[in-house]
VEXNU-694593 format. One record per residue (C-alpha): residue in one letter; x, y, z. Coordinates in steps of 0.05 Angstrom, whole numbers, plus 5000, padded with zeros to 4 digits. Layout:
BEGIN
AXYZ...
***
This chain:
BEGIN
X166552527867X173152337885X179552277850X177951507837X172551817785X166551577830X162251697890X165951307951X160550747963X158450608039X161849928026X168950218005X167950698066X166650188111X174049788084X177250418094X174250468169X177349768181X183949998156X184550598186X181850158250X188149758231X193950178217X191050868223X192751288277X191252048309X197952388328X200353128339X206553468337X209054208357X213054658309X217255188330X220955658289X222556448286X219456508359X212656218333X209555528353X204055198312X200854638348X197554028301X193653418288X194552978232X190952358212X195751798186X195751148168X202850718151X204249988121X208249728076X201849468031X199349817972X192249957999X195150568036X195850947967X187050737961X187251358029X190451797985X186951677917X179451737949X182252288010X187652687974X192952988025X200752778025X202252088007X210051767999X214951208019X219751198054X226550798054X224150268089X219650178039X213750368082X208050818051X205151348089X198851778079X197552278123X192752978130X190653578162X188254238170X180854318144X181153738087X183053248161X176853488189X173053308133X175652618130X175352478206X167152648200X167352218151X171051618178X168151698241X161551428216X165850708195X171050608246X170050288312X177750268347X180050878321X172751228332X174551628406X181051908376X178252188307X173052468353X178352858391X181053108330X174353438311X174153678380X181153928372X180354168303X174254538324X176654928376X173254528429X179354388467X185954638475X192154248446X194354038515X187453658530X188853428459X195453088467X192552808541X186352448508X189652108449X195351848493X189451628538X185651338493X192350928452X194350678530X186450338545X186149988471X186049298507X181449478558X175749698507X170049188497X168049078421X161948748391X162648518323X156048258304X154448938267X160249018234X159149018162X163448568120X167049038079X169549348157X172048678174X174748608113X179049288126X181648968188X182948378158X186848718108X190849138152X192248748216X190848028201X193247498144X190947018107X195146418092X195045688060X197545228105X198944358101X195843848138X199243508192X199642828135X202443248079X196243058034X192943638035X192844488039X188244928089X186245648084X187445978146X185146698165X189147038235X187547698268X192847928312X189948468365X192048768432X185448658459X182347978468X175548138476X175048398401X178447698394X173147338429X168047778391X170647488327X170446808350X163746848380X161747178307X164646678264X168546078301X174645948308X179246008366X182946498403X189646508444X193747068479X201246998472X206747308502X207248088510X198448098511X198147978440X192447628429X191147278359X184547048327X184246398274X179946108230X181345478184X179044968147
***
């Protein structure tokens, strides 16, 4: 059980997986103080939208805003290594760099072939290749949720309105993947963001 009062479904696992995908990260950070140095991982996840407080009500761990109105959840320790086994199972982006963390966490590596693989893995996002057709809908809707929008749009003639869903990614293959999946088109703009639609 959980501190939503019920057993987190597969479904609701699988919208936090696309979340986190979206606007969850694996970072680290060094604390020295009194001669002593701890060394850390922390899972986090940051947006200004109120489904970041949904990490901390199913998760626990430390969850505020700050003055830019942003909310942040983050964990460690033992309860993070829970929760990366757990979200490794329904993420897909985020997947190699929770998997470090239980490496990390586990004593499996050191913190210095820590820090090296997450920075690796955060500088070849674009290069990965996705596949979407097994994605469950609840995932995409996590990513939908976190990096994409969904908007009502006019017609060119003024008579009418349009929905219209966008995905904004770094890599254009998981672009293409949507498309392929669903329709659509894809475009890459400046600075190698690449954006996803769907209207009609």
């Amino acid at each position: 059980c959980t501190s939503l009062g019920t057993i987190l479904s597969a479904d609701f696992l699988d919208w936090l997986g696309g979340c986190f995908d979206g606007d969850g990260c694996v970072s680290f950070y060094s604390i020295h103080r009194n001669s002593k140095s701890w060394n850390a991982g922390v899972l986090k996840v940051e947006q200004k939208s109120d489904f970041v407080n949904l990490f901390h009500l199913a998760f626990g761990g430390g969850y505020f805003e700050n003055q830019r109105g942003v909310r942040i959840w983050r964990v460690q320790g033992i309860r993070g290594l829970i929760i990366a086994r757990i979200l490794l199972k329904h993420t897909h982006k985020k997947n190699l760099e929770l998997e470090e963390y239980v490496k990390f966490m586990e004593n499996k590596i050191d913190f210095t072939s820590f820090k090296q693989s997450i920075s690796d893995i955060k500088e070849n996002y674009g290069q990965r290749q996705y596949n979407t057709n097994s994605w469950s809908f609840a995932t995409i809707a996590g990513w939908i949720d976190s990096d994409g929008s969904i908007s009502l749009l006019r017609s060119t003639s003024g008579k009418y309105f349009y929905p219209m869903i966008r995905l904004t990614q770094s890599n254009i293959h998981l672009c293409k993947s949507f498309q392929q999946r669903f329709g659509g088109h894809t475009c890459k703009k400046v600075d190698n963001v690449c954006v996803w639609k769907i209207g009609g």
